[in-house]
Steps between C-alpha positions, in 0.01 A plus 500: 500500500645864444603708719199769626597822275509812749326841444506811702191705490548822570235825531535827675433374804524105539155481619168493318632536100746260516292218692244531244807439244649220623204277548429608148878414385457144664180432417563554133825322495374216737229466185800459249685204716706755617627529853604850649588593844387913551642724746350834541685852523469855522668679156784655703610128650517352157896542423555376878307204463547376115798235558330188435200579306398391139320812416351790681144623415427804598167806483757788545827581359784361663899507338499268202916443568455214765604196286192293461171599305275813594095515422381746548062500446171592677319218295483311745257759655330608283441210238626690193813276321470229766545241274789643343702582819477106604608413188785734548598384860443090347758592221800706768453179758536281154837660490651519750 
């Protein structure tokens, strides 16, 4: 079995936003076959807390320098490009 692929969530304040995102994130990719482990973060403790993760997935900009994958998207709140934003995070996990 592989290894759980690890995503930090991150959202202004690591509360309400970025809950709502990672169950999305997991739910979608648990739909695909796809295990993730999420850890939730407030934008400013992203570059502190990045070593280990796969990708970060984020609703506010955060530095885009960190070494692994940035996404940053509200679609997961509001809907709009859902769809599209999985298929994005399925094909950065595919390669890394």
């Amino acid at each position: 079995m592989p290894k759980p692929k690890r995503i930090l969530v991150a959202c202004g304040t690591a509360i309400a936003t970025s809950t709502v995102v990672a169950k999305a994130v997991e739910d979608a990719l648990r739909e695909r076959g796809i295990e993730v482990i999420t850890q939730q973060c407030k934008a400013s403790e992203v570059a502190s807390m990045v070593q280990g993760v796969d990708l970060v997935v984020t609703t506010t900009p955060v530095p885009t320098n960190l070494g692994v994958p940035v996404i940053q998207t509200l679609a997961f709140l509001t809907g709009i490009g859902k769809e599209a934003v999985i298929e994005q995070i399925v094909k950065t996990l595919a390669e890394k």
